[in-house]
Structures are given as structure tokens and as C-alpha cells.
ROVO-663895 format. One line per field, with one value per atom (N, C-alpha, C): residue number from 1; x negated, y negated, z negated. Coordinates in steps of 0.001 Angstrom, whole numbers. Example, Ala and Ser with C-alpha at 12.3 -4.5 7.8 and 13.67 -1.06 7.14 Angstrom:
! ROVO-663895
nr = [1 / 1 / 1 / 2 / 2 / 2] $
px = [-13190 / -12300 / -13200 / -12850 / -13670 / -12900] $
py = [5690 / 4500 / 3300 / 2250 / 1060 / -30] $
pz = [-7800 / -7800 / -7800 / -7080 / -7140 / -7870] $
This chain:
! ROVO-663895
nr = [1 / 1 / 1 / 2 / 2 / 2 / 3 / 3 / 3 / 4 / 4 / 4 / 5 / 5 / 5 / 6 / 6 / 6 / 7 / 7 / 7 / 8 / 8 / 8 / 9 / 9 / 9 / 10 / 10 / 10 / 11 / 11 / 11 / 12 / 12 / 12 / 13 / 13 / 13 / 14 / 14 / 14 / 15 / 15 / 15 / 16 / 16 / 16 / 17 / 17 / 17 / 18 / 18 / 18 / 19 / 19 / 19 / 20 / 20 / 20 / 21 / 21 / 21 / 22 / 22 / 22 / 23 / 23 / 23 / 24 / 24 / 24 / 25 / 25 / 25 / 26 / 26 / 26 / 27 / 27 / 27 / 28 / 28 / 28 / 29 / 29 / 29 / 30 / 30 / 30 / 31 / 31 / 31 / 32 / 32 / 32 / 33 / 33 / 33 / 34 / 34 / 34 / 35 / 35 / 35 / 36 / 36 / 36 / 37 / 37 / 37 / 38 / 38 / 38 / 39 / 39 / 39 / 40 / 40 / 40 / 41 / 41 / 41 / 42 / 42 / 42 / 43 / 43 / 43 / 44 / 44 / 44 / 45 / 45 / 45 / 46 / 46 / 46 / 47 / 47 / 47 / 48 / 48 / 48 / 49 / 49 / 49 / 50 / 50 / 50 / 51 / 51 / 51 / 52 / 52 / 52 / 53 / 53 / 53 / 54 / 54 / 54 / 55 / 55 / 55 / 56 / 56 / 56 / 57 / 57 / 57 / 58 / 58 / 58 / 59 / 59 / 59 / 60 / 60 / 60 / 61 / 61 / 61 / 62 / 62 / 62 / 63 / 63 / 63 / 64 / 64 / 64 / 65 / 65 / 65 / 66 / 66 / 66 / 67 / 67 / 67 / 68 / 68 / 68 / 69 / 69 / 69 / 70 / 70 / 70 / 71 / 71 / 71 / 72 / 72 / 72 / 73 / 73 / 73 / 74 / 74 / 74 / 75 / 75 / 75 / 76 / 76 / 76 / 77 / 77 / 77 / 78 / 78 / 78 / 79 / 79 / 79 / 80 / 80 / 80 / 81 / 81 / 81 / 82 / 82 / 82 / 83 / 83 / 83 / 84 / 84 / 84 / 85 / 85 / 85 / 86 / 86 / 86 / 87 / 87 / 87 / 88 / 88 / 88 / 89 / 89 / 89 / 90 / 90 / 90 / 91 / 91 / 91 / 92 / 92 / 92 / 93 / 93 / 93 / 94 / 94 / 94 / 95 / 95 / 95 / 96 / 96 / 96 / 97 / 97 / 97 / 98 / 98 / 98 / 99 / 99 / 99 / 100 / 100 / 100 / 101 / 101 / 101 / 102 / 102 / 102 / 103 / 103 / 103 / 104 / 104 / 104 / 105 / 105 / 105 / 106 / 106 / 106 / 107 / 107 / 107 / 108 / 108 / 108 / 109 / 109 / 109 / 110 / 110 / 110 / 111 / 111 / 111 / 112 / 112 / 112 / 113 / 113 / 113 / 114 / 114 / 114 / 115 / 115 / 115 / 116 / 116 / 116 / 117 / 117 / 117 / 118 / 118 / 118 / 119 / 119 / 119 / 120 / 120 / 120 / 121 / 121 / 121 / 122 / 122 / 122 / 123 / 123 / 123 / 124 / 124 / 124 / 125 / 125 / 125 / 126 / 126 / 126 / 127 / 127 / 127 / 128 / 128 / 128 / 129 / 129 / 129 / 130 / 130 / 130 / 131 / 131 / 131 / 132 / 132 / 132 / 133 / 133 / 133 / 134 / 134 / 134 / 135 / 135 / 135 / 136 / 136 / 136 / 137 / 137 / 137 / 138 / 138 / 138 / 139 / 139 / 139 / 140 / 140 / 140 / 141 / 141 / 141 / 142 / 142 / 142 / 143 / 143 / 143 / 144 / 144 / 144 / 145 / 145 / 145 / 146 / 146 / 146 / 147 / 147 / 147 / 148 / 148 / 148 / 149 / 149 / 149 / 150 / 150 / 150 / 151 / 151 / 151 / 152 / 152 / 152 / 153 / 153 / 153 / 154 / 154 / 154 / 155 / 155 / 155 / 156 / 156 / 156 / 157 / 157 / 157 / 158 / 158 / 158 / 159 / 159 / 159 / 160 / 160 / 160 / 161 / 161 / 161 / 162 / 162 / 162 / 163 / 163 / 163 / 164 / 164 / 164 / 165 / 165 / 165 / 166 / 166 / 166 / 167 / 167 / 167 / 168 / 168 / 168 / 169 / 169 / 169 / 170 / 170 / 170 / 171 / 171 / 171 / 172 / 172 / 172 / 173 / 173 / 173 / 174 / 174 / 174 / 175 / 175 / 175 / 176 / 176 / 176 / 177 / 177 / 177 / 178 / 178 / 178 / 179 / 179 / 179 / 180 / 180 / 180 / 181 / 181 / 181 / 182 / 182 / 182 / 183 / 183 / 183 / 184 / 184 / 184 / 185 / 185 / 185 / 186 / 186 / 186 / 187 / 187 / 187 / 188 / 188 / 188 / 189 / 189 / 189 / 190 / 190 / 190 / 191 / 191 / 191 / 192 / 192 / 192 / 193 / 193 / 193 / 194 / 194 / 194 / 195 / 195 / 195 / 196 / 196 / 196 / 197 / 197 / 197 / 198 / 198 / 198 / 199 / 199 / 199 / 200 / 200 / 200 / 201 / 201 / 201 / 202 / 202 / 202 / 203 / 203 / 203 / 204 / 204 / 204 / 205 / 205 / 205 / 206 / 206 / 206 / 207 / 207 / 207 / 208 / 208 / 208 / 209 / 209 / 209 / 210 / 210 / 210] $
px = [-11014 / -12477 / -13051 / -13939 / -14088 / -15696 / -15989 / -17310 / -18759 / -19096 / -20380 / -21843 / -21785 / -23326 / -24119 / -23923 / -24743 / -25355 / -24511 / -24989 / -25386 / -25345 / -25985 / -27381 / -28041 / -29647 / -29922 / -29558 / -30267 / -28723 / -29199 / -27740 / -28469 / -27704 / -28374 / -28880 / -30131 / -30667 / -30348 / -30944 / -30002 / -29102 / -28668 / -27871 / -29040 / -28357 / -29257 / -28104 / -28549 / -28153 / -27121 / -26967 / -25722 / -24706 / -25058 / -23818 / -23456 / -24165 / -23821 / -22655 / -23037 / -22310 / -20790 / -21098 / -19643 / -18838 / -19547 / -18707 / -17678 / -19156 / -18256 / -17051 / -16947 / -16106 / -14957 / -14882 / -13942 / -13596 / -14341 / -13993 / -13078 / -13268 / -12707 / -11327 / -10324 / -9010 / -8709 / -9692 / -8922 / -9205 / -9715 / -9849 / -9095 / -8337 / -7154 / -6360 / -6145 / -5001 / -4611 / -5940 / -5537 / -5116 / -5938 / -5391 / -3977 / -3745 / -1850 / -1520 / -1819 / -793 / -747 / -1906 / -1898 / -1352 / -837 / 61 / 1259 / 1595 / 2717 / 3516 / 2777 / 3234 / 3605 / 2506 / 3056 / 4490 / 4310 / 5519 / 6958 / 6567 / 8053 / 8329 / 7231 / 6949 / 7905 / 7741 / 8301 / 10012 / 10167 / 11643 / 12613 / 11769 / 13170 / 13869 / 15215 / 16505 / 17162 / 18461 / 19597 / 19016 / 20138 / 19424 / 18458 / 17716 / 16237 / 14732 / 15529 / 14344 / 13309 / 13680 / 12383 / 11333 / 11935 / 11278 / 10354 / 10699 / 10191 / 9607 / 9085 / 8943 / 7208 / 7863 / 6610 / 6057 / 6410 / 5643 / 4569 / 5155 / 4216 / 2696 / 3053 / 1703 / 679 / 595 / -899 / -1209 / -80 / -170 / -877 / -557 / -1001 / -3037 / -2968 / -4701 / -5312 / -4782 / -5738 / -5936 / -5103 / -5181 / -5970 / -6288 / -7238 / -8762 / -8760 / -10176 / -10603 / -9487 / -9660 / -10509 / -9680 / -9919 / -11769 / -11847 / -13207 / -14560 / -13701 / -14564 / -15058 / -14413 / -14282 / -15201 / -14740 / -15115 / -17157 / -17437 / -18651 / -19345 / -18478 / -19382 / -19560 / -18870 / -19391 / -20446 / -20511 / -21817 / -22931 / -22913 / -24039 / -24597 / -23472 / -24421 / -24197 / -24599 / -25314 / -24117 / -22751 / -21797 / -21455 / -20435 / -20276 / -18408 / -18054 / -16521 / -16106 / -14570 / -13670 / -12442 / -12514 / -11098 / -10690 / -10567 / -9414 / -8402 / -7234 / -5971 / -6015 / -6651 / -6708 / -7346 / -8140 / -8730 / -8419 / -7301 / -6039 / -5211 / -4608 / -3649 / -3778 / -5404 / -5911 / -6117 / -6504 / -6703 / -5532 / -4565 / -3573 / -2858 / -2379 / -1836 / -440 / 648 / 1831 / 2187 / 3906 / 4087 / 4101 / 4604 / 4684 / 6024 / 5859 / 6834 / 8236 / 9021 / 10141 / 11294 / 11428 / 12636 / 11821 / 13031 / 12930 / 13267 / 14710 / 14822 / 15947 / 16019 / 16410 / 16732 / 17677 / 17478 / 16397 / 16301 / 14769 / 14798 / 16022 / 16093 / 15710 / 16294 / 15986 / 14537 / 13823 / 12595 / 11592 / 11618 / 10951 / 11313 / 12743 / 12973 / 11945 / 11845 / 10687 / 9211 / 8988 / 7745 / 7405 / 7860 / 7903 / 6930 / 7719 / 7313 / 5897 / 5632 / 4508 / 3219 / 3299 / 2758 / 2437 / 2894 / 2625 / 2235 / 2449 / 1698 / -387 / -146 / -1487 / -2038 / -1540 / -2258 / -2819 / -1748 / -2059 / -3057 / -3020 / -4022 / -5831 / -5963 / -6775 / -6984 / -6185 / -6943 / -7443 / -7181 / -7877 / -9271 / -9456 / -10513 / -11827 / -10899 / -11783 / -12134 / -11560 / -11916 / -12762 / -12836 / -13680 / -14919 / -15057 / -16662 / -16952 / -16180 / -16927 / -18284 / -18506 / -19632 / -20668 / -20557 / -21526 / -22330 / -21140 / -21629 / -20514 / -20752 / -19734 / -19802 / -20744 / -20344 / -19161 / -18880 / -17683 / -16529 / -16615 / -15681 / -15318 / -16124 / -15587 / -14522 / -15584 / -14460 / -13136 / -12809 / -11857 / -10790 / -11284 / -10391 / -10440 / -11186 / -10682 / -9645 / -9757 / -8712 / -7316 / -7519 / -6177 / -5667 / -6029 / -5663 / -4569 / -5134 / -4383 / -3268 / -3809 / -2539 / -1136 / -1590 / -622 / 308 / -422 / 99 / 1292 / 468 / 1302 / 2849 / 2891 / 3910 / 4771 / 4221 / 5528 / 6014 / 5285 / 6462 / 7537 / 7062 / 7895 / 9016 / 8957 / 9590 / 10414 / 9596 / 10743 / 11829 / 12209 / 13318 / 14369 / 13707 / 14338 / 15071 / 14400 / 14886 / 16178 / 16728 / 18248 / 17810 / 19184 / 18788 / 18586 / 18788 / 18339 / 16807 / 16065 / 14623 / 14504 / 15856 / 15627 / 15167 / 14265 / 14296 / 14864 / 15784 / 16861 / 16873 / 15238 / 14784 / 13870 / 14125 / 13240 / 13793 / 14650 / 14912 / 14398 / 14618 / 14339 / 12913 / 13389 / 12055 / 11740 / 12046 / 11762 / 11941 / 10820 / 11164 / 12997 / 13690 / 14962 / 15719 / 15420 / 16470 / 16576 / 14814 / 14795 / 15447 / 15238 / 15552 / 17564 / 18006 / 19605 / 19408 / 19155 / 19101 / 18771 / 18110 / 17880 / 18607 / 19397 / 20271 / 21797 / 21970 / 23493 / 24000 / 23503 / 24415 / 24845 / 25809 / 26545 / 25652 / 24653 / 23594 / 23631 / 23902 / 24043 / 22663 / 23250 / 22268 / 21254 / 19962 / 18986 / 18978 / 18997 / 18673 / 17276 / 17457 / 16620 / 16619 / 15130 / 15452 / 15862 / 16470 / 16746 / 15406 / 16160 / 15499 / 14020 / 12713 / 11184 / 10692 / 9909 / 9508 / 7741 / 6660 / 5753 / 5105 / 3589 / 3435 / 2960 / 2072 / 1661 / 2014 / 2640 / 3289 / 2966 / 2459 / 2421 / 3519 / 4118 / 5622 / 6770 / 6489 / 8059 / 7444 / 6550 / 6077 / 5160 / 5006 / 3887 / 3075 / 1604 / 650 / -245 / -1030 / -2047 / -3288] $
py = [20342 / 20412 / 20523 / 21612 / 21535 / 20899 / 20506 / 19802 / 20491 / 20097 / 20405 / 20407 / 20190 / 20526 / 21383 / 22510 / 23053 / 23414 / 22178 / 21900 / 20833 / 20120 / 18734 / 18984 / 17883 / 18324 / 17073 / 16048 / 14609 / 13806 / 12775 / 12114 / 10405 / 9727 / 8675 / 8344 / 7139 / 7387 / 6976 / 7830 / 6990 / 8491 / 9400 / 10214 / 11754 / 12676 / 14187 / 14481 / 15262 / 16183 / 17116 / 17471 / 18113 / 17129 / 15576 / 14947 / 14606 / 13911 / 13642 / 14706 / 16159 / 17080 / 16463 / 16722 / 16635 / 15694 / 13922 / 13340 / 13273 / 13990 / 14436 / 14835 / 16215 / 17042 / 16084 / 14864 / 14192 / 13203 / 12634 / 12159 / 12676 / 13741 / 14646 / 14570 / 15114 / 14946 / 13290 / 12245 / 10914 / 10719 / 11448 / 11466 / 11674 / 13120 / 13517 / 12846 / 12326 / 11769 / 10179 / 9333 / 8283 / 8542 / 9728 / 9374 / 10184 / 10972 / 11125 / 10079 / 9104 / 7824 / 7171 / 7041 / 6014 / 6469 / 7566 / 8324 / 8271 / 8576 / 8579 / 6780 / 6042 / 4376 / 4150 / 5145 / 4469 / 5274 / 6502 / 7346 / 6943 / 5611 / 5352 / 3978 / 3350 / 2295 / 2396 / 3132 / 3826 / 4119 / 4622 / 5579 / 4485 / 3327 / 2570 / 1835 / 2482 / 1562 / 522 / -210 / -712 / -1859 / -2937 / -4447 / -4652 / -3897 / -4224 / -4014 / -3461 / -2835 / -3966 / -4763 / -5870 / -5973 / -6488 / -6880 / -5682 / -4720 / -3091 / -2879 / -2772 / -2888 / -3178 / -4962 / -5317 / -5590 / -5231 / -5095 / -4064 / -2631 / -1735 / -1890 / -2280 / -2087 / -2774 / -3797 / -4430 / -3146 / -2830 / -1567 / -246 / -375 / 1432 / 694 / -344 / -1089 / -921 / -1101 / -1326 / 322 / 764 / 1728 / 2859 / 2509 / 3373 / 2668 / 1396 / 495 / 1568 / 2046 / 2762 / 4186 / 4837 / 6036 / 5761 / 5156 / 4872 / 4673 / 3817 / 3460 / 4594 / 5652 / 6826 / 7699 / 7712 / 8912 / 8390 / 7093 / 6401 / 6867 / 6435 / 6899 / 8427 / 9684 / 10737 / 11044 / 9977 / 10469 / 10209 / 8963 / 8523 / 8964 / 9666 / 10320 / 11663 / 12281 / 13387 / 14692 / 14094 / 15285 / 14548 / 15375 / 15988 / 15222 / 14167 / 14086 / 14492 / 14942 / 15984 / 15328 / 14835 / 13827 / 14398 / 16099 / 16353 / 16496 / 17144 / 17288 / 18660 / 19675 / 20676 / 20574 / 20273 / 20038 / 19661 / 18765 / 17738 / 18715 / 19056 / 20435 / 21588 / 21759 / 22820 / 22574 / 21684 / 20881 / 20530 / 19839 / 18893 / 19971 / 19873 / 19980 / 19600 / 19068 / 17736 / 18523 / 18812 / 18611 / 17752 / 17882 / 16585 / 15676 / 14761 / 13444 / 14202 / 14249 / 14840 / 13662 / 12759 / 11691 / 11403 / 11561 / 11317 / 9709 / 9759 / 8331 / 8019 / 6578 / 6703 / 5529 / 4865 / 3429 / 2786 / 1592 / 1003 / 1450 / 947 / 1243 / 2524 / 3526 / 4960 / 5367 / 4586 / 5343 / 4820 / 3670 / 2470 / 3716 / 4105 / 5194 / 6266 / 7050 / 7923 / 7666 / 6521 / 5821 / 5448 / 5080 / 4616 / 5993 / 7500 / 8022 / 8621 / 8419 / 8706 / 8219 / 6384 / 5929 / 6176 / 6693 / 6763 / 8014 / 9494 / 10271 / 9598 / 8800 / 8615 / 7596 / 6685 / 5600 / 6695 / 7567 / 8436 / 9362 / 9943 / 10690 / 10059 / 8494 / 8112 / 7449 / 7093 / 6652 / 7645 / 8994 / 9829 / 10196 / 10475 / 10201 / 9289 / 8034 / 6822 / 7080 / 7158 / 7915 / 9120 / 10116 / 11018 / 10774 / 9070 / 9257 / 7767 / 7806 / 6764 / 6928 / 8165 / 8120 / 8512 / 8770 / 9676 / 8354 / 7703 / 6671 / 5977 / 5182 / 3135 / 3087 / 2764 / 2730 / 3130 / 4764 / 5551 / 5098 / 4712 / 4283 / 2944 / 1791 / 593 / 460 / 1417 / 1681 / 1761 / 2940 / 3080 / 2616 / 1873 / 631 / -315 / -516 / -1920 / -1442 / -112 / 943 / 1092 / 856 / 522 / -492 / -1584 / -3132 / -3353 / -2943 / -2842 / -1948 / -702 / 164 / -350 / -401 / -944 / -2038 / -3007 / -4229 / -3958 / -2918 / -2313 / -1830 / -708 / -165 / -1117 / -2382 / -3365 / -3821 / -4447 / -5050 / -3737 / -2223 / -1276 / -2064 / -2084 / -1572 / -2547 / -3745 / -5216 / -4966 / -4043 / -3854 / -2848 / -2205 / -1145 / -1467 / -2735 / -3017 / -3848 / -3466 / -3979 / -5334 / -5899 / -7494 / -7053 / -5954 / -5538 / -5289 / -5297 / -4693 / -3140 / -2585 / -600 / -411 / 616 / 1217 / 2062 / 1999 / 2988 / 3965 / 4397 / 5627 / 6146 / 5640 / 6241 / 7362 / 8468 / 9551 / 10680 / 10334 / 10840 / 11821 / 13163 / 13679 / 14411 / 14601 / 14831 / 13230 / 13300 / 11962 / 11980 / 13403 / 13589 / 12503 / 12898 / 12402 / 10907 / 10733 / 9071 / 8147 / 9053 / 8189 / 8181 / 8975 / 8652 / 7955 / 8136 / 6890 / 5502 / 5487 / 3807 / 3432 / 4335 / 4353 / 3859 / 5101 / 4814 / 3590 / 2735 / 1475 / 701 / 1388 / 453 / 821 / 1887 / 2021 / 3461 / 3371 / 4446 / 5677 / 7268 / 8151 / 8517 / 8823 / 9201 / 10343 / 10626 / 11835 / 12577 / 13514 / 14197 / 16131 / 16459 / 17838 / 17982 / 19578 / 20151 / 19693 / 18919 / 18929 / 19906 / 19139 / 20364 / 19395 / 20204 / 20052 / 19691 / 19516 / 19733 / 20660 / 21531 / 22444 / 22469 / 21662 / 20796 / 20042 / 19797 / 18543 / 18406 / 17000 / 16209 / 15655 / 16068 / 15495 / 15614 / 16536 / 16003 / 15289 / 14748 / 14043 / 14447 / 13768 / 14757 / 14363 / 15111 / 14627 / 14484 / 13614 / 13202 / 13161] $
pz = [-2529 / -2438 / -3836 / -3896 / -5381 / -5465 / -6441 / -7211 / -6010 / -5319 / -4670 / -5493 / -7059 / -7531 / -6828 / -6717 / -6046 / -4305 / -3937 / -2785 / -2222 / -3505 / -3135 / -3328 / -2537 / -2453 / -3043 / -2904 / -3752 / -3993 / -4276 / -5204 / -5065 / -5894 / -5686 / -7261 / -7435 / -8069 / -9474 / -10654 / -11857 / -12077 / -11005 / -11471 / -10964 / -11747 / -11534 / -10298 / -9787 / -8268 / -8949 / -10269 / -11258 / -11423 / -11885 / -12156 / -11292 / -9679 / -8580 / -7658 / -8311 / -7504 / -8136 / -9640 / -9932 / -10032 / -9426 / -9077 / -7842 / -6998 / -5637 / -6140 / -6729 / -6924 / -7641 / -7949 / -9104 / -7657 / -6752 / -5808 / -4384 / -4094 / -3165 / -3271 / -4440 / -4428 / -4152 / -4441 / -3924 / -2718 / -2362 / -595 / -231 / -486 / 120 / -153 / -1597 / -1680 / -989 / -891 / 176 / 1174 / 1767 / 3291 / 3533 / 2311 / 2737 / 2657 / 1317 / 1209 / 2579 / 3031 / 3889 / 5307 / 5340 / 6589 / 5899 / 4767 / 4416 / 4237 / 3577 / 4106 / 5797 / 6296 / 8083 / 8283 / 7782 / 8102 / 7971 / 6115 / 6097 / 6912 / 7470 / 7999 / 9449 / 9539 / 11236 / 10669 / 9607 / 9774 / 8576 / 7831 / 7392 / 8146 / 7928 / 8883 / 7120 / 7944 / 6722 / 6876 / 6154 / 5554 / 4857 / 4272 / 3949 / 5150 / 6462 / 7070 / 7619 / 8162 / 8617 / 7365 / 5760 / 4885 / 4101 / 4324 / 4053 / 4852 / 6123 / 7329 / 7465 / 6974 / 7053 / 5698 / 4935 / 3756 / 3323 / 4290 / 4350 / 4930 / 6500 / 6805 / 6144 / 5617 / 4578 / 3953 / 3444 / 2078 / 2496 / 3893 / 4335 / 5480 / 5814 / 5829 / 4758 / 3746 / 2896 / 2007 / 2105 / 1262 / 2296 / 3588 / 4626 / 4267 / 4029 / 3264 / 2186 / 1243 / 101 / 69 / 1454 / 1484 / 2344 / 3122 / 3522 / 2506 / 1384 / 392 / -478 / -579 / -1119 / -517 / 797 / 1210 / 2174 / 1848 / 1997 / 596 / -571 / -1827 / -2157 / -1693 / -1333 / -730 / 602 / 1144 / 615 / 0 / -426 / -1895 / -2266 / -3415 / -2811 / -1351 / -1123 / -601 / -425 / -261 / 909 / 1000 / 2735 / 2744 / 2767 / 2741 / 3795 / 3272 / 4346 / 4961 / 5884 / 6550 / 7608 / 7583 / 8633 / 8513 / 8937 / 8602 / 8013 / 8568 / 8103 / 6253 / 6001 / 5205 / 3828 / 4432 / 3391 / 3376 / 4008 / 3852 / 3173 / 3150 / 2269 / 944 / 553 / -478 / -1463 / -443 / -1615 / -2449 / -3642 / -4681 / -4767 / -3239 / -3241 / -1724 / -1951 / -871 / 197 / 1523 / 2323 / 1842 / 2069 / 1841 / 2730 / 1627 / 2076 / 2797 / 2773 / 3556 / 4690 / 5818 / 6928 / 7282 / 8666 / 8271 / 7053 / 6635 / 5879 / 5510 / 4521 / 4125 / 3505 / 3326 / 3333 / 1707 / 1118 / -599 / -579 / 3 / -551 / -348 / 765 / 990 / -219 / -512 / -1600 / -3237 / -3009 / -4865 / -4456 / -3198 / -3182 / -3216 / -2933 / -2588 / -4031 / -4576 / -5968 / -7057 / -6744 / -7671 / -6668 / -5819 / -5132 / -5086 / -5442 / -6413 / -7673 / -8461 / -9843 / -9945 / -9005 / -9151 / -8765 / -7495 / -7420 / -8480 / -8870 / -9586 / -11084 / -11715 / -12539 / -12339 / -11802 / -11363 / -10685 / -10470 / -10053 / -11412 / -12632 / -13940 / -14222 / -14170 / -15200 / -14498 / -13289 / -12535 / -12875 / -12656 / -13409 / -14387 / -15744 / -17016 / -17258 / -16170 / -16275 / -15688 / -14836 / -14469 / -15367 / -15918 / -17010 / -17416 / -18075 / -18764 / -17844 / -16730 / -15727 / -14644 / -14043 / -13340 / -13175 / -13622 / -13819 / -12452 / -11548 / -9686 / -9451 / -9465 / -9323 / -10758 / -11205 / -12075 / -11326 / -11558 / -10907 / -9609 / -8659 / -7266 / -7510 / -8401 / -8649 / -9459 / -10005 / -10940 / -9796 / -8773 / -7974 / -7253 / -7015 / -6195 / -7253 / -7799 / -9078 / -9274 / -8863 / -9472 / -8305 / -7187 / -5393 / -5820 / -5869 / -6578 / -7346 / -8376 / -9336 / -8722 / -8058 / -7466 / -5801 / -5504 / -4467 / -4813 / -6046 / -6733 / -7290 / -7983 / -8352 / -7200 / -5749 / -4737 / -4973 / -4580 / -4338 / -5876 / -6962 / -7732 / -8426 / -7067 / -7696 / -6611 / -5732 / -5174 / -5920 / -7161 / -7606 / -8876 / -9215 / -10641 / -11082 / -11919 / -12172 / -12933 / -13154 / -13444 / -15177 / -15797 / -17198 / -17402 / -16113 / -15874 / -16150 / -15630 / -15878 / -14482 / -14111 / -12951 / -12179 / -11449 / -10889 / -10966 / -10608 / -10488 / -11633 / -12642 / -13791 / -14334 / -14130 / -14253 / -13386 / -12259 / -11295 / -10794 / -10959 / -10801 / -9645 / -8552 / -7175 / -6294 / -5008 / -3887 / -3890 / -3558 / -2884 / -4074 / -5258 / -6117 / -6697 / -6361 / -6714 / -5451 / -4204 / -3030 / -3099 / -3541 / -3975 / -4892 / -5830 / -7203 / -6554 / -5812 / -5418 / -4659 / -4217 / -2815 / -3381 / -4549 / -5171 / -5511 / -5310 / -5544 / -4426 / -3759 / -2312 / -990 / -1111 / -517 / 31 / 1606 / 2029 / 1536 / 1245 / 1062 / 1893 / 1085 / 2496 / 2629 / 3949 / 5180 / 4492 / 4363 / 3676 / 3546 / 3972 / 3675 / 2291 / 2126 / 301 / -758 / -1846 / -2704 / -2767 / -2704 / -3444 / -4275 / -5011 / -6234 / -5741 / -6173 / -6229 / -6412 / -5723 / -6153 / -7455 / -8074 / -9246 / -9673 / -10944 / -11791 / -13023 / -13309 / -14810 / -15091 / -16052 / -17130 / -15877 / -14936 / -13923 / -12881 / -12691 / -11827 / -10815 / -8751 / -8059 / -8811 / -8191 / -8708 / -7669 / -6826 / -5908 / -6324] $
């Protein structure tokens, strides 16, 4: 969805109907990008098997509630400064920049190494966001740092399952879901079921980007 300035008719007040457009426009990709996360948490919610699956299991769903709180919160502060938010499927599909979440079922470790870098495409991509409506409107900045604090906090449970007793991350090489989800897997840990290795259609340093 790109920047609506010129179709916004009012904004809220404090901002011009120009900067309001283009927060829309800075807000829209985190639209999409919550509400994949938050299909993609149920998705792995449903398909982790192995000895971690109860505790993976249920660790997700808080993670994939709240992160639908997120996408609401988002896609409420669009409207109200005057744009039109877009929550269909079609829409998200047209939009995203990320393929779909490539592991099917899978072990609970392997889905947590893909989940991992899926996180850090979004938390990355939602600082620079934040950073770009800094100067325009702190409202839309704040949201999104409270939408970060959850974030971040979400990604360490993921990444206190990943970490060696040295504090390396299994998967800190790893630059596709396919390859982090073996990396977390390779240690005594059956491989995950998975289509062929894809890449992103868009990438920062190796990494998706949401």
C-alpha cells in the first residue's frame, strides 16, 4: 500500500493532510506485516510436533493474541488519521515484500530457528518505521515502540530455546527460514519437513524483510 497523501481528505489534528497521508503510507506495510505474523504464529502453532511441542505449543498462542491487538492498533491509527486500512488476504498478498512461511510440520526446535529470523525481519523493519515518524508524529512513533518492547520480548522466549550454553545462536548464520530451521534442528534434532530452500523477494543484509 503506498502513502495515501493524496487521498486523504483530513488527518488528525496537529498534522497537515500531506504528513498524515504519509504516515499512512509508513503504517500500511505494518499492517501487512502483523497480520502475516499473526497467521504465521497460528500456522506454526498447529504444525509443531517432537519433545518441545506442548511448551512451543503453548507459548505461541499469547504471542499470535497479542500480536492481532497489534495489527488492530495499527490498522485503528490509519483510520483515524483519515486512510482507509487494508485487511484482506488479497491485499496482503499484493502488498507483502516476503514470501510465505516456508516449514510445514516440523519439530518444535526447527520451527522456533525459522521463527526466529522472521522476527527480526519484522522488529527491523518496524524500528526504522518508528524512526521515520519520529519527527512527523510521536503518536505513530510511540505505538510502535510499544509494538517493539512485545516484539523484542517475544523473539528472546523464541531465542532462549536456540541458544548454546556459550550464548551463540544456532541460527545466526543462517539466511533463509529453510536453513535456520536445520541449524536449530542439527543438534540430535530431527530435520524439518520443508519445501526447497526461497529466498525473499526483498532482503536487508541476508535477511526477510516484513
Amino acid at each position: 500500500m503506498s502513502p495515501q497523501s493524496s487521498q486523504t481528505r483530513y488527518t488528525v489534528p496537529g498534522l497537515s493532510t500531506k504528513a498524515g497521508g504519509q504516515i499512512i503510507g509508513l503504517l500500511a506495510p505494518r499492517l501487512h506485516s502483523l497480520n502475516d505474523l499473526a497467521l504465521t504464529l497460528k500456522h506454526i502453532h498447529w504444525n509443531v510436533v517432537g519433545p518441545h511441542f506442548i511448551a512451543v505449543h503453548r507459548m505461541l498462542d499469547p504471542q499470535a493474541v497479542a500480536v492481532r491487538g497489534m495489527a488492530d492498533a495499527v490498522a485503528e491509527r490509519i483510520a483515524a488519521l483519515g486512510g482507509e486500512p487494508q485487511g484482506t488476504p488479497g491485499a496482503l498478498v499484493a502488498a507483502r515484500t516476503w514470501d510465505d512461511y516456508s516449514i510445514g510440520r516440523a519439530d518444535a526446535i526447527a520451527h522456533l530457528g525459522a521463527l526466529d529470523l522472521v522476527y527480526t525481519g519484522i522488529i527491523e523493519d518496524h524500528r526504522k518505521a518508528a524512526a521515520k515518524a519520529a519527527s512527523q508524529d510521536p503518536v505513530t512513533e510511540d505505538l510502535l515502540i510499544e509494538h517493539l518492547r512485545s516484539l523484542e520480548q517475544f523473539q528472546w522466549f523464541v531465542r532462549a530455546h536456540l541458544e548454546s550454553s556459550s550464548g551463540a545462536l544456532t541460527t545466526a548464520d543462517a539466511g533463509t527460514e529453510d536453513r535456520a530451521a536445520k541449524a536449530a534442528a542439527s543438534s540430535g534434532k530431527p530435520a524439518a519437513r520443508s519445501s526447497t530452500p526461497r529466498t525473499a523477494k526483498k532482503t536487508a543484509a541476508g535477511k526477510r524483510t516484513r
